[in-house]
C-alpha positions as CSV (number, residue, x, y, z in Angstrom):
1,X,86.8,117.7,91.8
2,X,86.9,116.1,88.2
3,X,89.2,118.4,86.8
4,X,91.5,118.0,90.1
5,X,91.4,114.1,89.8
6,X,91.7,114.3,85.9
7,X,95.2,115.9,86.0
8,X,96.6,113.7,88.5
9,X,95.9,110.8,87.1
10,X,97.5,112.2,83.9
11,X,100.4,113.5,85.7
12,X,100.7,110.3,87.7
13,X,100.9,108.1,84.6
14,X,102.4,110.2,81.4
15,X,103.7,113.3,83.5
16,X,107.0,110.8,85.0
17,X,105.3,111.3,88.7
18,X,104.0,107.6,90.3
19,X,103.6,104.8,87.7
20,X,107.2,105.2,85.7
21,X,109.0,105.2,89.0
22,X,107.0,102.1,89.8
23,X,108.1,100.2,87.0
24,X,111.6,101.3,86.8
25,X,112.0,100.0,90.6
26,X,110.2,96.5,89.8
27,X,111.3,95.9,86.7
28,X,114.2,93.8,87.9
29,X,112.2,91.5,90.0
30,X,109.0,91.0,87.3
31,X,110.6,91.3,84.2
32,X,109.6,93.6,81.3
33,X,106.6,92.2,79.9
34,X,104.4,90.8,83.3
35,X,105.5,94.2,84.7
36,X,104.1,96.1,81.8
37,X,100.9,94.0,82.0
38,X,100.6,94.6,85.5
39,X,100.8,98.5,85.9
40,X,99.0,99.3,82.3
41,X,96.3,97.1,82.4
42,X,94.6,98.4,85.5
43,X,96.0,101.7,85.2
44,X,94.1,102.0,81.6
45,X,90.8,100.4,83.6
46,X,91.2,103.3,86.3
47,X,91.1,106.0,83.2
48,X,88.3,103.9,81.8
49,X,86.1,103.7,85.0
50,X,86.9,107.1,85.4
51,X,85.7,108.8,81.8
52,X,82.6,106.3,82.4
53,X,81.6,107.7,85.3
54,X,82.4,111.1,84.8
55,X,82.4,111.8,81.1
56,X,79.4,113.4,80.3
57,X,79.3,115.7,83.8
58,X,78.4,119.2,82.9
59,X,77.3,118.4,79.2
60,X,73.7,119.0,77.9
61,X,71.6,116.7,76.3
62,X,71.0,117.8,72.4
63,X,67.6,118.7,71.1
């Protein structure tokens, strides 16, 4: 499940799939700079929460 969820979130933000479309459709309304705040900001805290929780699965502890 973590390797599944891994690559979609880096397909969804870097790959061009979700979060560029986003931005390229609200830009107009928002503006450039609120609009960047708005979609990196919490899609940073998603890849945060995300290596927080899951980070260390399947690693052993050293001796």
């Amino acid at each position: 499940m973590t390797a599944l969820a891994s690559a979609l979130m880096v397909m969804a933000y870097s790959g061009g799939a979700i979060v560029p479309q986003f931005y390229v459709w609200l830009k107009p309304t928002f503006g450039f700079q609120g609009l960047f705040a708005a979609i990196v900001v919490p899609s940073y805290l998603v890849i945060l929460t995300y290596a927080w929780r899951y980070g260390r699965v399947g690693l052993t502890a050293r001796e």
